[in-house]
C-alpha positions in Angstrom: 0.0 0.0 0.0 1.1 3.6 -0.7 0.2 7.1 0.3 0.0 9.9 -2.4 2.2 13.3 -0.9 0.9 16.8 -1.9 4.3 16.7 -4.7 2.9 14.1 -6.2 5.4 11.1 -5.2 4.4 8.1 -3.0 5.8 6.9 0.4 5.3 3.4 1.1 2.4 3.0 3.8 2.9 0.2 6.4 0.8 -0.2 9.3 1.4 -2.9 12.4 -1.4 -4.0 14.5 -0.4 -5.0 18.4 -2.8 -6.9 21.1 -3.8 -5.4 23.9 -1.0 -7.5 26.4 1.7 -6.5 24.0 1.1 -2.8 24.1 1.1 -3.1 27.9 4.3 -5.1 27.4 5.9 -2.5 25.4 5.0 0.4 27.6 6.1 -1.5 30.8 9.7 -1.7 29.5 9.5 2.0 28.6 9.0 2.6 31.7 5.2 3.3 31.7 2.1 1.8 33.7 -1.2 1.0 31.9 -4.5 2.3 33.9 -7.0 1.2 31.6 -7.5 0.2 28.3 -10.7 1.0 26.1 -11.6 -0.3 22.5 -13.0 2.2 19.7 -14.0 1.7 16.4 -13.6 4.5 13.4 -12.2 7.1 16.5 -16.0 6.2 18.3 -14.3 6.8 22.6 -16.5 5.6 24.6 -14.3 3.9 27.7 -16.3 0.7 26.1 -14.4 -2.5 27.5 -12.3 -4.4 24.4 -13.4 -6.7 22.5 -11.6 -9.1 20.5 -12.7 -7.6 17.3 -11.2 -4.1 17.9 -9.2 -2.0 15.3 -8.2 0.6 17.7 -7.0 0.9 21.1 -6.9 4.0 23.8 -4.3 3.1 26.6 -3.9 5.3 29.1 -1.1 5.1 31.1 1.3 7.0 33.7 4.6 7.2 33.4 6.2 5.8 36.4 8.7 6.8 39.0 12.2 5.0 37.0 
């Protein structure tokens, strides 16, 4: 897949999708804690629980003390 630029050339367009336990992985080792973690479909927030069908994910999460 591609994505057109206003000068007219194209930038390749790749995308990588994470579950929900390896996004709270990833923050952990960056040093971050997860609070809470809503689903949301086509940018629709409503602090709904996930569900295994999901294409988005909030995360909200506190950076911690290290």
């Amino acid at each position: 897949m591609e994505m057109d630029l206003k000068d007219g050339s194209k930038v390749p367009l790749l995308e990588k999708g994470f579950l929900p336990r390896e996004l709270t992985q990833m923050l952990g080792e960056a040093g971050f804690r997860v609070l809470n973690l809503w689903g949301g479909t086509a940018g629709e927030w409503h602090k709904q629980p996930l569900k295994l069908d999901e294409y988005e994910i909030m995360v909200i999460s506190q950076k911690t003390g290290n």
